[in-house]
RODO-2510 file (C-alpha; in nm, 4 decimals, decimal comma):
residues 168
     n   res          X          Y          Z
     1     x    23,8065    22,6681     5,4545
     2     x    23,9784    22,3372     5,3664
     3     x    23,7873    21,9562     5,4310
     4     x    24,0209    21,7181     5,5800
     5     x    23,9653    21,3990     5,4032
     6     x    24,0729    21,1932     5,7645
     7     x    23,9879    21,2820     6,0718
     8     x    24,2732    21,3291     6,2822
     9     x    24,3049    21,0385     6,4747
    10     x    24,2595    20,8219     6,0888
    11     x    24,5125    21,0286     5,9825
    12     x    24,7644    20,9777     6,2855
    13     x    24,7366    20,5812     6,2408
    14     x    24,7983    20,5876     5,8357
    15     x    25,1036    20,7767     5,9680
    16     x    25,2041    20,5524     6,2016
    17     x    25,1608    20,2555     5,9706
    18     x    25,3681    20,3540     5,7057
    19     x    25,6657    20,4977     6,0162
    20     x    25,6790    20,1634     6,1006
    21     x    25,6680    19,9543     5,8274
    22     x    25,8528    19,8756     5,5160
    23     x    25,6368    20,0536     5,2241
    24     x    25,5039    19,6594     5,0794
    25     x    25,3952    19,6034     5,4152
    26     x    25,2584    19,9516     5,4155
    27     x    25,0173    19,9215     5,1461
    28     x    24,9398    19,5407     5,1861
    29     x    24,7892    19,6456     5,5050
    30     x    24,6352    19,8917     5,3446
    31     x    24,4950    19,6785     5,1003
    32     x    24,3829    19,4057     5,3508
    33     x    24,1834    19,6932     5,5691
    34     x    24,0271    19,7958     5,2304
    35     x    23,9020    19,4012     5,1517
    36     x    23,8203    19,3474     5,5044
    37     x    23,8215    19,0069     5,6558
    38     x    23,7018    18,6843     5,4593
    39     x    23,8510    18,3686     5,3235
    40     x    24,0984    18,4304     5,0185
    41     x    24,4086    18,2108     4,8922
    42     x    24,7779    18,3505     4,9295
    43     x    24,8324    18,3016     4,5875
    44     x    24,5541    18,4925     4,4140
    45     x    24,5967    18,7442     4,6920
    46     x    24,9390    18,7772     4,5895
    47     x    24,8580    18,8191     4,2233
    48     x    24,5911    19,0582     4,3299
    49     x    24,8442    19,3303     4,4724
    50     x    25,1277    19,2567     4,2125
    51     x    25,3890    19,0742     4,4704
    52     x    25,5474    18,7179     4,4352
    53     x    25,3975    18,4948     4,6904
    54     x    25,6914    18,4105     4,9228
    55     x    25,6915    18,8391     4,9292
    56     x    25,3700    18,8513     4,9801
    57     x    25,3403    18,5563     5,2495
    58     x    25,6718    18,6927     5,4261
    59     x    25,4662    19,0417     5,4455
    60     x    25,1510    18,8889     5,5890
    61     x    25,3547    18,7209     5,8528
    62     x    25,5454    19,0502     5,9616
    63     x    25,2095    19,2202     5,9701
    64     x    25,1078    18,9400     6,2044
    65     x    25,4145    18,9620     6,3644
    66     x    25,3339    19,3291     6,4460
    67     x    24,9899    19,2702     6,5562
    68     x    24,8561    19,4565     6,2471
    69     x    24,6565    19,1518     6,1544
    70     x    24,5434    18,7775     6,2610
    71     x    24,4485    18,5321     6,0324
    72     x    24,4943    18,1455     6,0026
    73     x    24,6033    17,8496     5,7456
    74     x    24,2829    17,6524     5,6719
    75     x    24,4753    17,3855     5,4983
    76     x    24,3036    17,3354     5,1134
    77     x    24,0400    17,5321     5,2223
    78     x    24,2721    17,8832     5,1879
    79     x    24,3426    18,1312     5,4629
    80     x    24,0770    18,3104     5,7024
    81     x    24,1570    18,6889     5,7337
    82     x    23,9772    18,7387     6,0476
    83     x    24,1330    19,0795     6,1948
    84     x    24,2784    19,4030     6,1139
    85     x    24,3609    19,6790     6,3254
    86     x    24,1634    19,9800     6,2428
    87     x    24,3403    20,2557     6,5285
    88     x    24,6373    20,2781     6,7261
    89     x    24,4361    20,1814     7,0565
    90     x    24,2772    19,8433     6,8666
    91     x    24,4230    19,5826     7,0462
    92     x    24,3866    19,2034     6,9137
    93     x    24,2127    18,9980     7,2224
    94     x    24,2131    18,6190     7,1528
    95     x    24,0039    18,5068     7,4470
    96     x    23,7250    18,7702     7,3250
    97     x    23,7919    18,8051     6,9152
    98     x    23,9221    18,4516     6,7657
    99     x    23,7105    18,2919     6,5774
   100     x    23,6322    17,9253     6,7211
   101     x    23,4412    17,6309     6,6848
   102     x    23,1513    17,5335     6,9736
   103     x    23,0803    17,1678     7,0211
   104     x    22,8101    17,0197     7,2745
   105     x    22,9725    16,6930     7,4519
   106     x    22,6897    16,4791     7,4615
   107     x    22,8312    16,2831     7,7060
   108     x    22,9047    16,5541     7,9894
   109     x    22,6011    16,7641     7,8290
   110     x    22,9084    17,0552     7,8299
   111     x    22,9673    17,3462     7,5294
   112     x    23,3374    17,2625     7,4319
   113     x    23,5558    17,5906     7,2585
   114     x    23,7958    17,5438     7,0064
   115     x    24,0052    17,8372     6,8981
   116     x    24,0670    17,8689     6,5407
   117     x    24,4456    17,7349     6,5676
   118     x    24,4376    17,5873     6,8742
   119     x    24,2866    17,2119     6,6737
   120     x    24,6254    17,0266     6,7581
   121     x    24,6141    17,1182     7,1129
   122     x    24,2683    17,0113     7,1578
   123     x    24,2885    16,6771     6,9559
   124     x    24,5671    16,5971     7,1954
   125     x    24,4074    16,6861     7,5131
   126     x    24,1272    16,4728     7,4143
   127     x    24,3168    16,1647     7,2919
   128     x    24,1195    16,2624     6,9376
   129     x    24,3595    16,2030     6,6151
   130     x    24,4159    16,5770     6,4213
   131     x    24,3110    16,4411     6,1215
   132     x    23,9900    16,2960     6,2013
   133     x    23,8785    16,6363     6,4358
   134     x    23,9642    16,8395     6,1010
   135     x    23,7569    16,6092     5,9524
   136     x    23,4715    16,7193     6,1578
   137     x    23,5541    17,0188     6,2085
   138     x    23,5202    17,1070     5,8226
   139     x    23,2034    16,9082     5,7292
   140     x    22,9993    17,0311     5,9550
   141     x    23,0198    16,7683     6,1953
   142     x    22,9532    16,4894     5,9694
   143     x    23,2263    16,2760     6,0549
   144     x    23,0624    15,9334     6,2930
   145     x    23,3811    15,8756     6,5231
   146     x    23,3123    16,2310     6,6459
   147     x    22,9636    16,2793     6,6022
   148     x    22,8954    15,9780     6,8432
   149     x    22,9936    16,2057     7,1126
   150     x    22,9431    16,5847     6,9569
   151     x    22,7701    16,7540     6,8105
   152     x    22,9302    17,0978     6,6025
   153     x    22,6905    17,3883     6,7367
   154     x    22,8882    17,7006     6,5908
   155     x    23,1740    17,7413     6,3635
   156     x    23,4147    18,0562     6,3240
   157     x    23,2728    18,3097     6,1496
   158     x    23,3509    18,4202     5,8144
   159     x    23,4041    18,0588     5,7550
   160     x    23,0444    17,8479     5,7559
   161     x    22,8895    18,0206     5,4759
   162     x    23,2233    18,0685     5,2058
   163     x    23,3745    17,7068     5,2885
   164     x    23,0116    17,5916     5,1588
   165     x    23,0628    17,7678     4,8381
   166     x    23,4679    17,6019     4,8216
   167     x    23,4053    17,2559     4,9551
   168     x    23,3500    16,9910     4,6591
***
């Protein structure tokens, strides 16, 4: 008797990824579910699996494109991988699975959510220059326009503890 080294349904997803995508994007994917999420930079990630980076950042978009994967430019601070499709029925849910940032409003004594990518929006619905929210946002709430009024309760995960280890 034979031992299958996938089960079936493992098996029937490596299929499918490599049916429907170019053999680079293939194996980055590959690759990428082997590292798991964290915080890299596209260009040592590029070295890493022998590609040039416009190849290799052209192949993480597609795989974005494709739902394969979700991750998100943290300016200087590099990228946050923060999920990879492990089946055919894993489905990417923002409202449930992005990472985000929770802020009390001291002043309305209200939790505030900030999607990871969604800064911009929120700056601007809040009459709050980008620059000075990212500010915040990235040390840990230590920036005194903002922290008059919040105060930065959670950040995404994956990020807290390896930006501490990056930051200068």
């Amino acid at each position: 008797m034979t031992k299958k080294l996938f089960k079936t349904t493992d098996l029937d997803f490596y299929l499918w990824i490599r049916k429907n995508n170019s053999m680079p994007d293939a194996l980055n994917f590959l690759y990428l579910q082997k590292l798991g999420c964290g915080l890299f930079t596209m260009p040592n990630m590029a070295e890493e699996v022998g590609m040039q980076r416009p190849n290799f950042i052209s192949s993480m978009n597609r795989l974005r494109n494709k739902g394969l994967i979700q991750y998100e430019g943290l300016s200087r601070h590099g990228t946050l991988l923060y999920w990879i499709k492990d089946s055919l029925e894993d489905e990417y849910n923002k409202e449930e699975q992005a990472p985000r940032w929770i802020l009390l409003d001291e002043k309305t004594n209200k939790h505030e959510q900030i999607l990871l990518g969604e800064q911009s929006q929120w700056a601007k619905e809040k009459g709050i220059n980008e620059g000075t929210l990212h500010n915040f946002l990235f040390r840990n709430g230590n920036v005194k326009l903002m922290a008059e009024r919040y105060v930065l309760i959670k950040t995404p995960e994956h990020t807290s503890e390896k930006l501490d280890k990056i930051q200068p």
